[in-house]
MARDODO-809962 format. One line per field, with one value per atom (N, C-alpha, C): residue number from 1; z, y, x. Coordinates in steps of 0.1 Angstrom, whole numbers, plus 5000, padded with zeros to 4 digits. Example, Ala and Ser with C-alpha at 12.3 -4.5 7.8 and 13.67 -1.06 7.14 Angstrom:
REM residues 2
num	(1; 1; 1; 2; 2; 2)
Z	(5078; 5078; 5078; 5071; 5071; 5079)
Y	(4943; 4955; 4967; 4978; 4989; 5000)
X	(5132; 5123; 5132; 5128; 5137; 5129)
//
This chain:
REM residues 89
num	(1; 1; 1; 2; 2; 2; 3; 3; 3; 4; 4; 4; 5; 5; 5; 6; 6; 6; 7; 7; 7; 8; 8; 8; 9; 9; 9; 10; 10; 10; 11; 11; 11; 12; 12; 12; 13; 13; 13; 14; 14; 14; 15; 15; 15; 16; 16; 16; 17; 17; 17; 18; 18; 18; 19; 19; 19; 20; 20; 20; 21; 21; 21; 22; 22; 22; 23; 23; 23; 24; 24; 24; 25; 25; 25; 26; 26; 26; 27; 27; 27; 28; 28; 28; 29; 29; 29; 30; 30; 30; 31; 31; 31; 32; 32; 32; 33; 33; 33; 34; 34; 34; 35; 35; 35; 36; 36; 36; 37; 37; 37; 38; 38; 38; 39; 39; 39; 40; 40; 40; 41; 41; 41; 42; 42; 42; 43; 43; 43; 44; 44; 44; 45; 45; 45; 46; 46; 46; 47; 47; 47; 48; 48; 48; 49; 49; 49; 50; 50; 50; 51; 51; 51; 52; 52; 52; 53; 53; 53; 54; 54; 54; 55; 55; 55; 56; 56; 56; 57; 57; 57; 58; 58; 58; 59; 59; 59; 60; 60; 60; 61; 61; 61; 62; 62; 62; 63; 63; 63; 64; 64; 64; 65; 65; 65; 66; 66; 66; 67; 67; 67; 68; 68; 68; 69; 69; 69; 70; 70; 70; 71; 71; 71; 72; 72; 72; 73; 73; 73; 74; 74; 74; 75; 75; 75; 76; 76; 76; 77; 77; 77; 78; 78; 78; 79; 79; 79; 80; 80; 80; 81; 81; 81; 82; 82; 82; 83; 83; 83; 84; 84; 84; 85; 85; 85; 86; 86; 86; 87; 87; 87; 88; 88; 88; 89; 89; 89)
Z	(5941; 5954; 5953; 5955; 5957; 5971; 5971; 5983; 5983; 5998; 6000; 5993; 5994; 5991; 6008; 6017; 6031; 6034; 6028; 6024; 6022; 6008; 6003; 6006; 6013; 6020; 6033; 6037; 6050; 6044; 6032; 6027; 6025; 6018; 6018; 6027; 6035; 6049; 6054; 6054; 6058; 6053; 6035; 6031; 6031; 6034; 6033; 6047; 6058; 6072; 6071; 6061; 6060; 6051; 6041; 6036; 6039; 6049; 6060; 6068; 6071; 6082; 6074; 6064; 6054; 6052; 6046; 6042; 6049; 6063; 6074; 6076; 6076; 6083; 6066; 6056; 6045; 6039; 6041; 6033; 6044; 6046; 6052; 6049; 6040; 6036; 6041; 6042; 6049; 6033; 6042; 6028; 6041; 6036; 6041; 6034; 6020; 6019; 6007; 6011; 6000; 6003; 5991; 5987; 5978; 5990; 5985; 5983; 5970; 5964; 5959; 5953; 5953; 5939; 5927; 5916; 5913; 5914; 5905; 5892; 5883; 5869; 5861; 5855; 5850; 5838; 5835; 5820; 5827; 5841; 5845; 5848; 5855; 5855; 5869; 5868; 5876; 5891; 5905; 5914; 5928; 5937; 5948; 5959; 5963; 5969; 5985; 5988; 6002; 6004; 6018; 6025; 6037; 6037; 6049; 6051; 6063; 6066; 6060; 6054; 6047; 6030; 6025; 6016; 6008; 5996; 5988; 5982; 5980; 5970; 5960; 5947; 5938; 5924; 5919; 5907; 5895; 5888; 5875; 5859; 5857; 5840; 5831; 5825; 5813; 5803; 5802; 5793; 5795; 5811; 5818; 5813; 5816; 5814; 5803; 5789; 5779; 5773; 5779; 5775; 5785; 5792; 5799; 5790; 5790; 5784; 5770; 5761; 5748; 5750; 5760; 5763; 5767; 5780; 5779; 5765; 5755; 5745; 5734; 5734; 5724; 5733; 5746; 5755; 5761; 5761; 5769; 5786; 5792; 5808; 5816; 5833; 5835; 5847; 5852; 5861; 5870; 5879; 5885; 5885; 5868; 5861; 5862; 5858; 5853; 5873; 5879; 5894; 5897; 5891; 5897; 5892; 5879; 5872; 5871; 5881; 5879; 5893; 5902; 5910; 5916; 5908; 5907; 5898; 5891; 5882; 5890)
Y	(2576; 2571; 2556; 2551; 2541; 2528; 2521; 2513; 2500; 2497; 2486; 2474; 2465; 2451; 2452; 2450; 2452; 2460; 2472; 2482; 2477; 2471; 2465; 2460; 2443; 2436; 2443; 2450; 2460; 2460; 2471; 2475; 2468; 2453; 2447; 2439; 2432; 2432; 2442; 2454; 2467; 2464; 2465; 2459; 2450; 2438; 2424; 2426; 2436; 2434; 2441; 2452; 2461; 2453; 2449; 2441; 2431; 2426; 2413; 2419; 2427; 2437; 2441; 2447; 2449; 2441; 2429; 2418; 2407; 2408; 2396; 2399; 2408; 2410; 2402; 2408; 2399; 2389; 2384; 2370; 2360; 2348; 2341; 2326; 2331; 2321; 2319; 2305; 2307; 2300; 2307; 2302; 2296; 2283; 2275; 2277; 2274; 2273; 2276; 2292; 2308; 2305; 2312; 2311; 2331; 2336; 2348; 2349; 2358; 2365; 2375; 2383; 2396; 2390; 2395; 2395; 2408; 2408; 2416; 2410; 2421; 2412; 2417; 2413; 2419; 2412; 2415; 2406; 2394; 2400; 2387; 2373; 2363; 2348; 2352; 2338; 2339; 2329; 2338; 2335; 2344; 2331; 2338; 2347; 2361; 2365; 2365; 2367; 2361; 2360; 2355; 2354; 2363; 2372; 2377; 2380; 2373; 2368; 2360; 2350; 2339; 2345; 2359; 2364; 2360; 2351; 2351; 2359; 2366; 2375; 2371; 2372; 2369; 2378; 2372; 2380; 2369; 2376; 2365; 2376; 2362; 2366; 2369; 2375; 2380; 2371; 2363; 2351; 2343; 2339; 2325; 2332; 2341; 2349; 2343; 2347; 2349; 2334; 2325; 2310; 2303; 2305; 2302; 2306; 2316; 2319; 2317; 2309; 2304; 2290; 2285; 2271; 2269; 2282; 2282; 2285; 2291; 2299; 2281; 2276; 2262; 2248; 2247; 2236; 2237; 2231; 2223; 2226; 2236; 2235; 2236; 2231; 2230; 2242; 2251; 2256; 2258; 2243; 2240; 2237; 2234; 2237; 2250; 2255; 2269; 2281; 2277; 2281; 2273; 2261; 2257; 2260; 2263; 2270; 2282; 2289; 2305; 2303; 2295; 2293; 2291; 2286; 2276; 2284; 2293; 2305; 2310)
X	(5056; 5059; 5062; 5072; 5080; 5078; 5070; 5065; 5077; 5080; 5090; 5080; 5090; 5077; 5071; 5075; 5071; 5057; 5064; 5050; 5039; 5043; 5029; 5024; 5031; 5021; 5017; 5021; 5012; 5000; 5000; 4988; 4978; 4987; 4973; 4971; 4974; 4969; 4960; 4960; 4956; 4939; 4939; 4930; 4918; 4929; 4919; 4912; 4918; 4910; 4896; 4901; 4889; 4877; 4882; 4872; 4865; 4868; 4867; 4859; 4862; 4852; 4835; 4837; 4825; 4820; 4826; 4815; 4811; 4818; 4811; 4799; 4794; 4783; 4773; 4776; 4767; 4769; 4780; 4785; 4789; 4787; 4792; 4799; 4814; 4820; 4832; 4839; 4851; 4861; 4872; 4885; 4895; 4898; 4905; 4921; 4920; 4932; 4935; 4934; 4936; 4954; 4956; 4973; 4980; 4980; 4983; 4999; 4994; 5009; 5006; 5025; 5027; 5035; 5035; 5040; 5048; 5059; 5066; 5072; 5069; 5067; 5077; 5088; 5104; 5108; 5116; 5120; 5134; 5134; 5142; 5135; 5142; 5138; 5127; 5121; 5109; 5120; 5113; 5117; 5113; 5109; 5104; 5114; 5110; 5120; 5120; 5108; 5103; 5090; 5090; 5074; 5072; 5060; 5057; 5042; 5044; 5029; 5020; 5023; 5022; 5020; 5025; 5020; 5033; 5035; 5046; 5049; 5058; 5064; 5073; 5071; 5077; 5083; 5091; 5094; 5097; 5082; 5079; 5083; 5092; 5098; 5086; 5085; 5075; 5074; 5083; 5087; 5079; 5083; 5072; 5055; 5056; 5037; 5032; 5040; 5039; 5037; 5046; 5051; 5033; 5029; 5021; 5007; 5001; 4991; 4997; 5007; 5003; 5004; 5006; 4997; 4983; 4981; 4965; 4956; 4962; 4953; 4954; 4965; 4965; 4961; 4960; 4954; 4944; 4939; 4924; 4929; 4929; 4932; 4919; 4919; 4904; 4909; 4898; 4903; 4915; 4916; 4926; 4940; 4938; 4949; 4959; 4949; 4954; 4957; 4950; 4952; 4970; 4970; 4981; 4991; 4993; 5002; 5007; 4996; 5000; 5004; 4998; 5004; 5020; 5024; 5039; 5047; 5041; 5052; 5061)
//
């Protein structure tokens, strides 16, 4: 079964409500400034194709992946590093 990218972010919207729903009642944390995305992952170049509902969708080269985690694996990165970089792929 073949899902639109539209699709997906339905679903997970669909998701995150349900899970939101489950764990309000036990957790009481808030996220200010969560940054969601959809990776489609290709041997083409890395590039965003849209946004819906603040969800980015993108399509990342395998290259960039690959070129990325052999800097993480030979550099010193600190967390936020590494959030911002996969970020920005």
């Amino acid at each position: 079964m073949l899902l639109s990218v539209g699709g997906v972010c339905h679903i997970l919207c669909f998701v995150t409500k349900l899970l939101v729903r489950y764990l309000s009642d036990n957790i009481k944390e808030e996220f200010y400034h969560h940054h969601k995305q959809i990776w489609i992952i290709t041997k083409g170049i890395s590039r965003q194709i849209k946004v819906i509902n603040t969800v980015e969708v993108k399509e990342i080269g395998i290259a960039d992946i690959i070129f990325f985690y052999k800097d993480r694996l030979t550099g010193n990165m600190s967390h936020q590093t590494i959030e911002m970089r996969l970020q920005n792929l």
